[in-house]
C-alpha positions as CSV (number, residue, x, y, z in Angstrom):
1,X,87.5,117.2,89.0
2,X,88.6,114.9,92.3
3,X,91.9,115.8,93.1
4,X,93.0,112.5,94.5
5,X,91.2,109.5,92.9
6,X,92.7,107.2,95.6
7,X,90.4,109.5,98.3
8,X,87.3,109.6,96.2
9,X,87.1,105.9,94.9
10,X,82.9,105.2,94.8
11,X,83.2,101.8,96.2
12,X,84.4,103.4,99.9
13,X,81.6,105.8,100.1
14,X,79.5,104.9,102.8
15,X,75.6,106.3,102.6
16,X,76.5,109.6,99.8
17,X,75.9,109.0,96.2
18,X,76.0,112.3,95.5
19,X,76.9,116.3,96.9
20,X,77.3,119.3,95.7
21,X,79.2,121.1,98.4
22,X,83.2,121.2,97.1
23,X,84.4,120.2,100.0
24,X,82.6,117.8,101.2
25,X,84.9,114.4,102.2
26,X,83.5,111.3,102.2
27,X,83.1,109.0,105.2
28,X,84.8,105.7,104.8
29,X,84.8,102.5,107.0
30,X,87.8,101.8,108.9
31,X,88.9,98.5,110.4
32,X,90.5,99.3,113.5
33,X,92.8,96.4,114.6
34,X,93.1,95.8,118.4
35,X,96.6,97.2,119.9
36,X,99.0,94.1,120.0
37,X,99.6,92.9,123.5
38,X,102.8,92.2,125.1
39,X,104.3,88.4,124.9
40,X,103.3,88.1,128.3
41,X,99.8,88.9,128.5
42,X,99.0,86.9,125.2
43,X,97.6,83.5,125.7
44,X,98.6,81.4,123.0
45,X,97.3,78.1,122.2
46,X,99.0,75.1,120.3
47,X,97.9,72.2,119.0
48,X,97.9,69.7,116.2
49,X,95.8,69.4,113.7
50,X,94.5,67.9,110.7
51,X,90.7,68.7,109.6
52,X,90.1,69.8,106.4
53,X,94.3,69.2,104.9
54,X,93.8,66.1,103.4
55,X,95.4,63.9,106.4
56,X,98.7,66.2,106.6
57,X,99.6,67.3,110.5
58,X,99.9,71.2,111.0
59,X,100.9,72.9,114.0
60,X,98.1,75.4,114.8
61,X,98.7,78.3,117.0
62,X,95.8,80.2,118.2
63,X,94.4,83.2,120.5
64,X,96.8,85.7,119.4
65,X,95.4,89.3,119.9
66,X,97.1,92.4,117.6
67,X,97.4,93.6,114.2
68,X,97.7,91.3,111.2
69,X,101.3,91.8,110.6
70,X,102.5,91.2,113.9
71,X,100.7,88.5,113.7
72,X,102.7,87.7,110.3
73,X,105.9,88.6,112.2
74,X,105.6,86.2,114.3
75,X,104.0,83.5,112.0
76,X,107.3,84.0,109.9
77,X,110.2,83.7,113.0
78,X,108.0,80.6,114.0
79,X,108.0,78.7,110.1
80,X,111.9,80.4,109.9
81,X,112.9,78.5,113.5
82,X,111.2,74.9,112.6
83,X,112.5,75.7,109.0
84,X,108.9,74.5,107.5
85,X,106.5,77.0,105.4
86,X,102.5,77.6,106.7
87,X,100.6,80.7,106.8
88,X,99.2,83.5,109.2
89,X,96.0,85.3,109.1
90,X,92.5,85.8,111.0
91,X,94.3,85.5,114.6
92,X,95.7,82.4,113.7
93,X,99.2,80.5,112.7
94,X,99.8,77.2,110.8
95,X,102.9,75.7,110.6
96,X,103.2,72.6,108.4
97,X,104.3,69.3,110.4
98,X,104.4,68.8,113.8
99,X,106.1,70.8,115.6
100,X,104.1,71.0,118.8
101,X,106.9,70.9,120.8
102,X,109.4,72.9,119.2
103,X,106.8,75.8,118.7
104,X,106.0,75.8,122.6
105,X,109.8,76.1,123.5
106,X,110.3,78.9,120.8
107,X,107.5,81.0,121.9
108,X,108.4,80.7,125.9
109,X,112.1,81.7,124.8
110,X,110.4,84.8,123.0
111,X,108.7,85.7,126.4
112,X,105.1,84.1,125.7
113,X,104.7,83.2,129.4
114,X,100.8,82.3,129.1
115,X,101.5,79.9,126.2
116,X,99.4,76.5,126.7
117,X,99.5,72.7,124.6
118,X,96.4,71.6,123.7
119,X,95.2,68.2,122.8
C-alpha cells in the first residue's frame, strides 16, 4: 500500500504508469520560481490602465521578478498604503483607481530605485 498518498498522487507522475520495484519514487515537475531580487535591482513599471475592466482606471505595476508571494507581499502593502483593493499574480500588480502617483512615491520610499512611470 502507498505510505503517503500526498507523495504518490497519479496526476504528478511524469512518464511511469506503472513499477514494480518498492522503492521506486516518482519524478514530479517542479516549478522553480526565480530568487526575488533586491528593491534596488528590480525595475518596476507603472502605469494606468483600462483595457479589458469595463472603462474603470487601475494602477498597473509591472516587471517585478521573484516568487509569487513576494510578489503578493508587496501587492498587499501597496492596496494597504492607497487604502483601495486589486490583486497580484503572474509578475504583475493592479491596484484599483489611479494611483499613479502615490504608487511611485511608495515604492521609491520602500527602496525601488529603478522604478519608472509609463504612459
Amino acid at each position: 500500500m502507498a505510505k503517503n498518498l500526498k507523495d504518490n498522487d497519479w496526476k504528478e507522475r511524469l512518464n511511469v504508469v506503472y513499477s514494480t520495484n518498492p522503492d521506486f519514487k516518482y519524478e514530479t515537475e517542479k516549478d522553480d520560481e526565480p530568487a526575488t531580487l533586491q528593491p534596488s535591482q528590480q525595475r518596476l513599471r507603472v502605469q494606468l490602465d483600462r483595457k479589458n475592466r469595463g472603462g474603470k482606471v487601475v494602477t498597473l505595476v509591472t516587471g517585478f521578478v521573484g516568487t509569487e508571494e513576494d510578489l503578493k507581499e508587496l501587492g498587499k502593502f501597496l492596496k494597504s498604503k492607497c487604502g483601495v483593493g486589486g490583486s497580484a499574480k503572474d509578475g504583475e500588480i493592479i491596484v484599483q483607481g489611479d494611483f499613479k502617483q502615490k504608487v511611485l512615491e511608495l515604492l521609491k520610499k520602500e527602496g525601488y530605485t529603478q522604478t519608472k512611470p509609463v504612459g
